[in-house]
Backbone as a printed PyTorch tensor [residue, N CA C, xyz], in Angstrom:
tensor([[[ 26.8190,  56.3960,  29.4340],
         [ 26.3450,  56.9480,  28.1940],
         [ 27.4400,  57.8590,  27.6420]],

        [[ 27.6250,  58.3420,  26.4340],
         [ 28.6430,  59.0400,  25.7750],
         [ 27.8870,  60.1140,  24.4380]],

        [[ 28.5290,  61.2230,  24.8560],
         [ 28.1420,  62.5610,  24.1640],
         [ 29.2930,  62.4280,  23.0820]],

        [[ 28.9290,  63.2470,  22.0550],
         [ 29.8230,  63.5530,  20.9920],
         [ 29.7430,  65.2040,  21.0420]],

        [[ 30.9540,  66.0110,  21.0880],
         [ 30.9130,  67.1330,  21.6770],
         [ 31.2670,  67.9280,  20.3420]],

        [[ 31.3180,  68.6670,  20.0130],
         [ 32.4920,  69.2990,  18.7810],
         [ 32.6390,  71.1410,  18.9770]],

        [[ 33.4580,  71.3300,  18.7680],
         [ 34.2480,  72.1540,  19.5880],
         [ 33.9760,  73.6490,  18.2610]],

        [[ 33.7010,  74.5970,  18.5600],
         [ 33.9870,  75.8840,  17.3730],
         [ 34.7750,  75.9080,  16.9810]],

        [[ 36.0840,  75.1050,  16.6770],
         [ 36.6430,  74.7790,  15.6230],
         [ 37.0310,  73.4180,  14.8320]],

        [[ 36.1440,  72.5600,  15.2850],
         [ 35.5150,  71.3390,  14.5240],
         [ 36.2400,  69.9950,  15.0440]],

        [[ 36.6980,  70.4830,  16.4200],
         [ 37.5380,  69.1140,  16.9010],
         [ 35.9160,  68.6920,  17.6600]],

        [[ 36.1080,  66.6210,  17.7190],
         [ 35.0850,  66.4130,  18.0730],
         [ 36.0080,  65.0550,  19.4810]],

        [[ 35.0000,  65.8570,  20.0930],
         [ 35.5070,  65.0510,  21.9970],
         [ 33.7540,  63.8440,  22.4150]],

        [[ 34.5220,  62.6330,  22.8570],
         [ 33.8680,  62.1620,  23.3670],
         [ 33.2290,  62.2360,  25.0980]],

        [[ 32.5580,  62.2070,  25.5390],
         [ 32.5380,  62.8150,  26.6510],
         [ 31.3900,  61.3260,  27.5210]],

        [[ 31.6530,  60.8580,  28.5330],
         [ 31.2310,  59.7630,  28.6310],
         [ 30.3430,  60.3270,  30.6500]],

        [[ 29.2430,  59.7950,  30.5340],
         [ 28.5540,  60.3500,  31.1500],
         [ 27.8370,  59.1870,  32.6380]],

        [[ 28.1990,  59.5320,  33.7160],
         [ 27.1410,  58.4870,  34.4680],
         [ 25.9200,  58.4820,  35.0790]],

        [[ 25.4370,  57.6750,  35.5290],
         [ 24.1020,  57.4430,  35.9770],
         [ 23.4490,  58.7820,  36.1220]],

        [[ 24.4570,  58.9540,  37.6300],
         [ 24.1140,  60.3450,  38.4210],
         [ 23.8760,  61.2560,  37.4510]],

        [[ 25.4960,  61.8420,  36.7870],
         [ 24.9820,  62.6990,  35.6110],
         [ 23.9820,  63.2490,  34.8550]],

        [[ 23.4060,  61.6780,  34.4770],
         [ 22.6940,  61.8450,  33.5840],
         [ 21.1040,  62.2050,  34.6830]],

        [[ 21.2110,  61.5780,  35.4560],
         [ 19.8030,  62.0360,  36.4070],
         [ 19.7810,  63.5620,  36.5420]],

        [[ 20.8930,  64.3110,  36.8020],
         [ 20.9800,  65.3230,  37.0820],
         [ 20.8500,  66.4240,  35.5930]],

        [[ 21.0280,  65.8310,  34.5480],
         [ 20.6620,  66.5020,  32.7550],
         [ 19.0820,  66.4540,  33.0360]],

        [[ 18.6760,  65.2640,  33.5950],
         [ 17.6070,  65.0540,  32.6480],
         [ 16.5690,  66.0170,  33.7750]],

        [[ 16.7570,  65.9060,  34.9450],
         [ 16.4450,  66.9930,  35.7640],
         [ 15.7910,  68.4460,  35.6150]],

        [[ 17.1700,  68.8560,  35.4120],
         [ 17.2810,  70.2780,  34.8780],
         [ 16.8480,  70.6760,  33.6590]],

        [[ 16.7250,  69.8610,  32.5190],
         [ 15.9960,  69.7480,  31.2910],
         [ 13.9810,  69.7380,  31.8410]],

        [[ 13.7000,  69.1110,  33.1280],
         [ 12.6820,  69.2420,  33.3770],
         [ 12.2930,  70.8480,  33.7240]],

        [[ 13.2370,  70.7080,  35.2220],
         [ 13.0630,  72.4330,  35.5540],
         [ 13.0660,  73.3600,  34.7120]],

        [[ 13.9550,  73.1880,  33.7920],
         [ 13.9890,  73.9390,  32.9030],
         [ 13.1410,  74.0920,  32.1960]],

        [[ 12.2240,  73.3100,  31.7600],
         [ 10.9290,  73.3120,  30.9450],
         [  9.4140,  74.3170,  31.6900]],

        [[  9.5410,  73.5420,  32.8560],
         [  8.5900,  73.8570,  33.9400],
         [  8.7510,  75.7100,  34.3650]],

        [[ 10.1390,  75.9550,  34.3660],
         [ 10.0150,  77.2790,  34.4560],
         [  9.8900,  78.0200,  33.6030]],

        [[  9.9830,  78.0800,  32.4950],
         [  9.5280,  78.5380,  31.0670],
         [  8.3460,  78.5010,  30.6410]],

        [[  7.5980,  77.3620,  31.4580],
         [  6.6880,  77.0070,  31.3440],
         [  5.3030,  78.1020,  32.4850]],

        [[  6.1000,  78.1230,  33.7310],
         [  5.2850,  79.2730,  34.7540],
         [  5.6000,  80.5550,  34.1910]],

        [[  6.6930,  81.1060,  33.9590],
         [  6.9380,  82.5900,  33.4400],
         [  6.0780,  82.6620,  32.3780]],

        [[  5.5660,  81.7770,  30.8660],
         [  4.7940,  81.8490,  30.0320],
         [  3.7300,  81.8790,  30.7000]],

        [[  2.8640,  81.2360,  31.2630],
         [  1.3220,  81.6990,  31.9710],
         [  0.9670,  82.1470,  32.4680]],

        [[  2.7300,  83.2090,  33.4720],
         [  2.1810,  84.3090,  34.3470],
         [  2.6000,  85.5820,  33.1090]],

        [[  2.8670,  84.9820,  32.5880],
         [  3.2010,  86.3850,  31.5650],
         [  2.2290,  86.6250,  30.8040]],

        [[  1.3360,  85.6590,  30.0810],
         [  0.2410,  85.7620,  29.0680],
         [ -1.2380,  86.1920,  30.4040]],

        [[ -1.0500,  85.3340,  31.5350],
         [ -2.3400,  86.6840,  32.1230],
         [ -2.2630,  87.3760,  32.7860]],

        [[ -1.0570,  87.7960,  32.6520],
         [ -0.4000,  89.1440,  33.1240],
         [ -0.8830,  89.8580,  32.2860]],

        [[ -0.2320,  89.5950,  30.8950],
         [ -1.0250,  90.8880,  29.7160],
         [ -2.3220,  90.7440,  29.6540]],

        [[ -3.2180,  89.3780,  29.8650],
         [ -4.4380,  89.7260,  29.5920],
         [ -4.8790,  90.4740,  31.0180]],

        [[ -4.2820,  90.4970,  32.0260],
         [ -4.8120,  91.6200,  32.6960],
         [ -4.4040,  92.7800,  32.7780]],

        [[ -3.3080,  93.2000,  31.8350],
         [ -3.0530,  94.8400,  31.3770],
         [ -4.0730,  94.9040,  30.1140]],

        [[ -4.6980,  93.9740,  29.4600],
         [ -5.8330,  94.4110,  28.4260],
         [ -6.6500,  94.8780,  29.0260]],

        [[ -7.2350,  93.6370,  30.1740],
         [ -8.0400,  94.2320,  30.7830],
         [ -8.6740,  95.3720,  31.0910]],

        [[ -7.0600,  95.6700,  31.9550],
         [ -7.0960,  97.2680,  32.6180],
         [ -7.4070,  98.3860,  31.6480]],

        [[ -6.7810,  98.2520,  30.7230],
         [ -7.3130,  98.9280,  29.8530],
         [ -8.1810,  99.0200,  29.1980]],

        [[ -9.1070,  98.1990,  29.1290],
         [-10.4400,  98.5500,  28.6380],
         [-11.4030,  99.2520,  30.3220]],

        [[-11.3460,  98.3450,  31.1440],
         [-11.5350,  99.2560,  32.0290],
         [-11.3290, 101.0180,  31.9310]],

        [[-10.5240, 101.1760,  31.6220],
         [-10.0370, 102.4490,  31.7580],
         [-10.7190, 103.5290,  30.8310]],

        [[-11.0530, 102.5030,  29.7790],
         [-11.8180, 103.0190,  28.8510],
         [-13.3170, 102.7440,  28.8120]],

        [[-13.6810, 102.1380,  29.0210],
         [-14.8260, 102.3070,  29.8240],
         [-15.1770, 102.8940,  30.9390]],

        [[-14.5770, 102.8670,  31.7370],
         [-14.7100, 103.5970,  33.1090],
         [-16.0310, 104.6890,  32.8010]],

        [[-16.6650, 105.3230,  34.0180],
         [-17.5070, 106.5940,  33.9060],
         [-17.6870, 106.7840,  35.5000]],

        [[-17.0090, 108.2190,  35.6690],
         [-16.4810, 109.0620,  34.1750],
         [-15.5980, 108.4850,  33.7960]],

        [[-14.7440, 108.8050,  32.6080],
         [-13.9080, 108.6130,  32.0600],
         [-12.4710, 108.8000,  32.7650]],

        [[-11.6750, 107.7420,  32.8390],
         [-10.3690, 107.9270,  34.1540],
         [ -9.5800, 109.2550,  33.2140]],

        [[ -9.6070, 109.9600,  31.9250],
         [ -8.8760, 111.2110,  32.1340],
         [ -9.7250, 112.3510,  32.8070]],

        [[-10.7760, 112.4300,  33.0190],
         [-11.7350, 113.1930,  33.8190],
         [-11.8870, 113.1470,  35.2870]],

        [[-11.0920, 111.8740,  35.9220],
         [-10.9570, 112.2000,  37.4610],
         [-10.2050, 113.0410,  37.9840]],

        [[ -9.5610, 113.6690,  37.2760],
         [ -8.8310, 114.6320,  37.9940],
         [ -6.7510, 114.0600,  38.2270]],

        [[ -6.0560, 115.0440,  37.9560],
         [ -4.6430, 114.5370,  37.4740],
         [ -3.9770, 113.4040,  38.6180]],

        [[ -4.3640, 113.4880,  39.7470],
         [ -3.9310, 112.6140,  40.2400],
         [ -4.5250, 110.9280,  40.1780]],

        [[ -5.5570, 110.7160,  40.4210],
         [ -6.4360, 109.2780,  40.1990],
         [ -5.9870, 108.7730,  39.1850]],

        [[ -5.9270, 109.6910,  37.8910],
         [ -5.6860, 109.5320,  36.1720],
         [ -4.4710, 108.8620,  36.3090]],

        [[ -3.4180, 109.9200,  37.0760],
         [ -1.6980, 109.3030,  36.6880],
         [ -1.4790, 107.8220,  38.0250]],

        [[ -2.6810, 107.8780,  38.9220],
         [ -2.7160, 106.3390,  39.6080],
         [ -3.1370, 105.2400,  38.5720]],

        [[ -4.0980, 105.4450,  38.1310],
         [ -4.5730, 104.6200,  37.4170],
         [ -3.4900, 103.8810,  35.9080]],

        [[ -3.8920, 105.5930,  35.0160],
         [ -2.0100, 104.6770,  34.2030],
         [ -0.6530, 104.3250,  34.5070]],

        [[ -0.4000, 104.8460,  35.6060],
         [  0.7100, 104.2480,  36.1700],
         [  0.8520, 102.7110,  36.2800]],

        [[ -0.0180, 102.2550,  37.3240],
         [ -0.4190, 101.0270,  37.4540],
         [ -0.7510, 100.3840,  36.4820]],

        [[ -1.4780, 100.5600,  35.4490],
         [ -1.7410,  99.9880,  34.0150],
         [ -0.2110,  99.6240,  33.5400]],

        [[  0.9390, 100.6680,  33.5690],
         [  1.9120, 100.5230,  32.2300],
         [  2.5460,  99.7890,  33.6220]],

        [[  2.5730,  98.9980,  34.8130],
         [  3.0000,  99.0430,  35.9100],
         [  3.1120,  97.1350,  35.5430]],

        [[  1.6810,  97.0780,  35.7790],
         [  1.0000,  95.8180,  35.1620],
         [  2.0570,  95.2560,  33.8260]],

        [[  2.0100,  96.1930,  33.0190],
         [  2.6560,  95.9270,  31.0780],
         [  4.3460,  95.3250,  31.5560]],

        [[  4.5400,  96.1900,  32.1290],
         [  6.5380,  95.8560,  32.5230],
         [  6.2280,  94.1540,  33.8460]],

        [[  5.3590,  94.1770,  34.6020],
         [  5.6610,  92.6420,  34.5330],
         [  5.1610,  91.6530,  33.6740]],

        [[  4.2100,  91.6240,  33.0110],
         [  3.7000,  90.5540,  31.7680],
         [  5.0230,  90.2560,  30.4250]],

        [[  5.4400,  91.9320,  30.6040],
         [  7.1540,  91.8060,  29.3020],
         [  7.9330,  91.0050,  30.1100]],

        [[  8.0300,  91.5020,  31.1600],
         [  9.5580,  90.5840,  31.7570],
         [  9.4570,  88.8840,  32.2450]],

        [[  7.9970,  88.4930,  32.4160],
         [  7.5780,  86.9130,  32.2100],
         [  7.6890,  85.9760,  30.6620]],

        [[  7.1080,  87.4320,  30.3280],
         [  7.3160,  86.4640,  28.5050],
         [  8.5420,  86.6100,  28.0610]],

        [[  9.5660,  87.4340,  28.3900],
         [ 10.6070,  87.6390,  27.9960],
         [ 11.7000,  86.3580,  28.4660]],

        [[ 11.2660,  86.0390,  29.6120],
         [ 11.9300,  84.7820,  30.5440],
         [ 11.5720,  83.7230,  30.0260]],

        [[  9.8260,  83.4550,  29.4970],
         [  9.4800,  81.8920,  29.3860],
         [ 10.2540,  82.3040,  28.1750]],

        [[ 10.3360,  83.3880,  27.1830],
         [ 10.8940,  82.8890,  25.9960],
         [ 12.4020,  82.1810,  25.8980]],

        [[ 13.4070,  82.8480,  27.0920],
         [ 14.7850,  82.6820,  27.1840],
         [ 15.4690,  81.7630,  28.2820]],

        [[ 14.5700,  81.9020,  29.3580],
         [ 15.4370,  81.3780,  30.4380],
         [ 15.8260,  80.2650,  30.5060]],

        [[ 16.9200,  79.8400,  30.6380],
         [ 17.7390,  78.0300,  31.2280],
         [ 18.0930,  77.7010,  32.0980]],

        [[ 17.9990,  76.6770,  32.7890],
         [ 18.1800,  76.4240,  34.2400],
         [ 19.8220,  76.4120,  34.4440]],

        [[ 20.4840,  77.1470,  35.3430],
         [ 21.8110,  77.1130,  35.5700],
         [ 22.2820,  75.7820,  36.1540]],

        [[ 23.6130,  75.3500,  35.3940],
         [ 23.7030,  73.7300,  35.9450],
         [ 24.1610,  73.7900,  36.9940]],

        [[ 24.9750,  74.8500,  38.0580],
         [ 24.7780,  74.3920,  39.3930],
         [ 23.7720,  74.6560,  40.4320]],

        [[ 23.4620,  73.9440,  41.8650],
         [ 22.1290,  74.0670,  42.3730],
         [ 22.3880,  75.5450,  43.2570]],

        [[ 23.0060,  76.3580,  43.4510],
         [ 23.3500,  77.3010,  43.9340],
         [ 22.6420,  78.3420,  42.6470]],

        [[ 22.9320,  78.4650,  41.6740],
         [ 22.5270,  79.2240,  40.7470],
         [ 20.9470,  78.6000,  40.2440]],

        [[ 20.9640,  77.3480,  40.6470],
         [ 18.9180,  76.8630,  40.2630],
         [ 17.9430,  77.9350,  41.2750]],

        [[ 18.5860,  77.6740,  42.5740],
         [ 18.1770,  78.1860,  43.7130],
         [ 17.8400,  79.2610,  43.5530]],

        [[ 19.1300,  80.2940,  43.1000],
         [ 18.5950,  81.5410,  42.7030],
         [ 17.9560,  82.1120,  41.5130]],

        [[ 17.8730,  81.5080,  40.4320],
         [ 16.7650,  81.1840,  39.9130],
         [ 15.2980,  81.4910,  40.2670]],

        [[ 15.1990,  80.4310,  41.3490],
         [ 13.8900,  80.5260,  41.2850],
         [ 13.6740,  81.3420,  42.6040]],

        [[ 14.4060,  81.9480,  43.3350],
         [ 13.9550,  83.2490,  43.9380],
         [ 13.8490,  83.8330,  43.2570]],

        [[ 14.2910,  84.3970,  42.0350],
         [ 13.8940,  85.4200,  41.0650],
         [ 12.4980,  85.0260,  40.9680]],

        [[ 12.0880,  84.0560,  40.2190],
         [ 11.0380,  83.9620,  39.9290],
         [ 10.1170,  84.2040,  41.0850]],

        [[ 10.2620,  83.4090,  42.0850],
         [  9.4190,  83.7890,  42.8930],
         [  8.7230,  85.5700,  43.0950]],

        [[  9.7960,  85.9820,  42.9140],
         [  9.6770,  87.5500,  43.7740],
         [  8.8530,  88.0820,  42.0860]],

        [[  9.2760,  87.4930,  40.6920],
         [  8.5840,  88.2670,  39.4510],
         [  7.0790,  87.8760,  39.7470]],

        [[  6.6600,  86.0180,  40.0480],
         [  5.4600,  85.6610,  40.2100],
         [  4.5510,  86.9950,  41.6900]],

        [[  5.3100,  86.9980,  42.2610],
         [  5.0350,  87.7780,  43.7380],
         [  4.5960,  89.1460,  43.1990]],

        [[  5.5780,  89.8540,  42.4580],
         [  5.4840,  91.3270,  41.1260],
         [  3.9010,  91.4240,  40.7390]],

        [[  4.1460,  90.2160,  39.7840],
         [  2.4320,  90.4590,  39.2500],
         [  1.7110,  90.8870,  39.5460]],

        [[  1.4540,  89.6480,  40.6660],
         [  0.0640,  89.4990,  41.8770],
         [ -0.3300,  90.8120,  42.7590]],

        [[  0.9960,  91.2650,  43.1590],
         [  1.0400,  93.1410,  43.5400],
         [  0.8060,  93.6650,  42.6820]],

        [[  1.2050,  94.1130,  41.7540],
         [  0.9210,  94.9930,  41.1100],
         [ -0.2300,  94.8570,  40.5400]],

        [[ -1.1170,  93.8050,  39.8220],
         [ -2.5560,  93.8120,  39.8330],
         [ -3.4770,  94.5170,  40.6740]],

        [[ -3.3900,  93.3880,  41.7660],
         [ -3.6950,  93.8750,  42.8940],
         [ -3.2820,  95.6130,  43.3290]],

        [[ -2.7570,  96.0760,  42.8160],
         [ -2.7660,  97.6220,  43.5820],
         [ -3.3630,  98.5980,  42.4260]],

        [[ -3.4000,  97.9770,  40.9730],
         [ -4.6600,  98.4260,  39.8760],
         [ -5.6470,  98.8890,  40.5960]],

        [[ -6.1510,  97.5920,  41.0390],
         [ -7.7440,  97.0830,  41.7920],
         [ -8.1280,  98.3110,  42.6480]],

        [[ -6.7960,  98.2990,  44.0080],
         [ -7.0000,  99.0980,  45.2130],
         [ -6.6720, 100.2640,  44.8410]],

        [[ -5.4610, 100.6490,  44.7110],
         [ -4.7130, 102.2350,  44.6890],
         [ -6.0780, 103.0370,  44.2480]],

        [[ -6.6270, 103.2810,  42.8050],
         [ -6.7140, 104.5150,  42.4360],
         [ -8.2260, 104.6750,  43.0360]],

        [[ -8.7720, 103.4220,  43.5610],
         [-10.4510, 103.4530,  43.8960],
         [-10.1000, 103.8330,  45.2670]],

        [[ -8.9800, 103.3080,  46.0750],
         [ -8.9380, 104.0650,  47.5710],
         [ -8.4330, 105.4770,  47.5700]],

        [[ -7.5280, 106.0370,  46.2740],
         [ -7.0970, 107.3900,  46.0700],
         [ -6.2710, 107.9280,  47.1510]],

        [[ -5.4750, 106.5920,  47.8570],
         [ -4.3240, 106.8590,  48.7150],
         [ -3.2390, 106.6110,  48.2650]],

        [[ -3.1500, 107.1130,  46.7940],
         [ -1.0520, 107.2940,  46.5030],
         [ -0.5000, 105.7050,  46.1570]],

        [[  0.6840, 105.7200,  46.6150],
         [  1.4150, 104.7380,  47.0280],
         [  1.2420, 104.1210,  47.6330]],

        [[  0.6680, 102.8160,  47.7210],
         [  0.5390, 102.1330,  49.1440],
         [  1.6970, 101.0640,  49.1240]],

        [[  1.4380, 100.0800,  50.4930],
         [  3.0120,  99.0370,  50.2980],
         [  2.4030,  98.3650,  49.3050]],

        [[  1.7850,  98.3720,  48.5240],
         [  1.0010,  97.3370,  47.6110],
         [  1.5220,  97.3190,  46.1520]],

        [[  1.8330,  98.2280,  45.5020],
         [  2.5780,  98.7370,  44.5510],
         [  4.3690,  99.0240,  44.9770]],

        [[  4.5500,  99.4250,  45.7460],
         [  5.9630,  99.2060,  46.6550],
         [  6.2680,  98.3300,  46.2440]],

        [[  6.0460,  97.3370,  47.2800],
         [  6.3640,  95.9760,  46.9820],
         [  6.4500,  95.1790,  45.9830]],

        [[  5.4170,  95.0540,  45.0330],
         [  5.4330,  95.1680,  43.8400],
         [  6.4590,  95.7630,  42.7700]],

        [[  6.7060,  96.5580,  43.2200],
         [  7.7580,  97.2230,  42.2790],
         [  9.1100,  96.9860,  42.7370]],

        [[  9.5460,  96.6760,  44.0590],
         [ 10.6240,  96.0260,  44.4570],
         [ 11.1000,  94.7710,  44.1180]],

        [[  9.8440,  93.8760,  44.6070],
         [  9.8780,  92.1880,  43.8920],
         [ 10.0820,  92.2390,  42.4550]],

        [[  9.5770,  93.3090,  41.8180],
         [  9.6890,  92.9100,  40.2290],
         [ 11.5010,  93.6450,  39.7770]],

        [[ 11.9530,  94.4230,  40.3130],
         [ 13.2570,  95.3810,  39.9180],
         [ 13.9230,  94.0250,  40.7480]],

        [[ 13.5170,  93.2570,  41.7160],
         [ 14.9870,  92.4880,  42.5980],
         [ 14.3340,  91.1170,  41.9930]],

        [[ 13.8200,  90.5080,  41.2390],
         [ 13.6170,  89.8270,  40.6020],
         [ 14.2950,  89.4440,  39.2440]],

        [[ 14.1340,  90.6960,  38.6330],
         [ 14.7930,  90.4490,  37.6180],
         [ 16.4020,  91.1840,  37.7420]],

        [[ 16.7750,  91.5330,  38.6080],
         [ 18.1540,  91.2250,  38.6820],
         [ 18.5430,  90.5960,  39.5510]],

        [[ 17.9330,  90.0590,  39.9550],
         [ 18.7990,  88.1420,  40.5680],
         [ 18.8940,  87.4390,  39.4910]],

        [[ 17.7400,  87.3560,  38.5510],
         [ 17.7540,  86.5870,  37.2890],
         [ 19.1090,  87.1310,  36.3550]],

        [[ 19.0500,  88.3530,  36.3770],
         [ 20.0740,  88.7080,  35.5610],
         [ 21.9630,  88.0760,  36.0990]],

        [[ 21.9540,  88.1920,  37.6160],
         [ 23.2230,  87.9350,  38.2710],
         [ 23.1950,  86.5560,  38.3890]],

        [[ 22.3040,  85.6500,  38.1730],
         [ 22.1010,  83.9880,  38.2220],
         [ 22.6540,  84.0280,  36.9150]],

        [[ 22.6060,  84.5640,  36.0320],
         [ 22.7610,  84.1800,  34.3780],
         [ 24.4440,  84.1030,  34.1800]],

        [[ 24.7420,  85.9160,  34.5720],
         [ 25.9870,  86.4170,  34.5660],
         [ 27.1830,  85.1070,  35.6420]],

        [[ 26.5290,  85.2020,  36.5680],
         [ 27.3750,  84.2120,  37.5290],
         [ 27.6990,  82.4670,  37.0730]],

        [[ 27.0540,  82.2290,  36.2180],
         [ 27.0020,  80.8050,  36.0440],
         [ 27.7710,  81.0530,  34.8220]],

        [[ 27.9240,  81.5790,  33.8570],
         [ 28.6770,  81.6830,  32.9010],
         [ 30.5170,  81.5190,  33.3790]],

        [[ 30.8830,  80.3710,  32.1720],
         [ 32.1460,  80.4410,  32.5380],
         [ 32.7370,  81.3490,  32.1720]],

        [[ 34.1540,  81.3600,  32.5890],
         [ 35.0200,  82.7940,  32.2880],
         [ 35.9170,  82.3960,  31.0750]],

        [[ 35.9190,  83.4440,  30.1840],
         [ 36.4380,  83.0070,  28.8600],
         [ 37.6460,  83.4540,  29.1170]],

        [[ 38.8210,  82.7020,  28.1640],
         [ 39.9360,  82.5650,  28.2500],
         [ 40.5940,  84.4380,  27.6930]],

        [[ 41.3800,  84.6190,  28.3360],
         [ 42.0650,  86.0230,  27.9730],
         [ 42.8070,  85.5590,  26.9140]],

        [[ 42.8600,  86.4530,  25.9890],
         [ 43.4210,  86.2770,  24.9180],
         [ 45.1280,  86.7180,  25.3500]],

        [[ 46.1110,  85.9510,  24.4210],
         [ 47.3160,  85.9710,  24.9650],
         [ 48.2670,  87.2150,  24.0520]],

        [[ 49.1100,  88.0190,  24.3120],
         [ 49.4960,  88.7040,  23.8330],
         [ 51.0320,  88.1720,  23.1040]],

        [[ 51.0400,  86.8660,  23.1720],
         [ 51.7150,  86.0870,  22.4870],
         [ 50.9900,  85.6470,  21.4780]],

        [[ 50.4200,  85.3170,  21.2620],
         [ 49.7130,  84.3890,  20.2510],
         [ 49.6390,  85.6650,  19.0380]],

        [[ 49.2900,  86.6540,  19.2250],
         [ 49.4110,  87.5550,  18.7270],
         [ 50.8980,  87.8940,  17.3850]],

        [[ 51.8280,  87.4050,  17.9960],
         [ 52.8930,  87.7660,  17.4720],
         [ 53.3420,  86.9510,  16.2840]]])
């Protein structure tokens, strides 16, 4: 098969493609879909379970600013806790592309893994933390680790797969 390429300054290259190749485009055009596709549905009920929480919160009785300063700052913590992983899923299904080598797919989707892993903790420690009124548990920890080493694997998968642009020459200049 053969691509027609054209270049940012309007030269146009033929580029001729095989079997394998092309198994391996059409591939990654899948993954690529599919993961855009999980970050969008963990991201949309992700937020619908920071709505959630928040109506909870507002409903609650008593009222969670009336439990007293500590329960209160468990409780919104975990709420705005919840908000920063639902942003950083929708932020991914909106952007992310599968890196074309399998070393950088790989890491990829450990990111994801550990953001999908984020959520599920941090929900989950909504639920527990402020009704058991023991602090920190590994439940939110963890949670908050998977989601900070999540999204910078994603970030160093991005950075790393990028080619290296040409240094500009201090001849050309002259």
């Amino acid at each position: 098969m053969r691509f027609l390429t054209i270049t940012s300054d309007g030269a146009i290259f033929a580029t001729f493609v095989g079997a394998e190749k092309m198994a391996l485009l059409t591939a990654s055009r899948i993954l690529g879909k599919s993961v855009r596709r999980l970050h969008l549905l963990v991201g949309f009920v992700t937020l619908a379970a920071f709505l959630a929480s928040g109506i909870y919160m507002r409903l609650h009785i008593p009222p969670v600013a009336f439990l007293g300063d500590g329960r209160h700052v468990m409780f919104t913590s975990r709420h705005i806790y919840i908000l920063a992983a639902a942003l950083i899923h929708l932020m991914l299904g909106a952007y992310v592309t599968p890196v074309p080598a399998r070393a950088g797919r790989v890491t990829q989707m450990i990111g994801s893994t550990l953001l999908v892993a984020a959520a599920v903790l941090l929900m989950a420690a909504f639920v527990y933390e402020p009704v058991a009124a023991r602090g920190r548990t590994l439940v939110s920890a963890l949670g908050l680790f998977a989601l900070f080493g999540g999204a910078i694997i994603h970030v160093l998968a991005a950075l790393l797969s990028r080619p290296a642009e040409p240094t500009p020459s201090v001849e050309a200049d002259l």
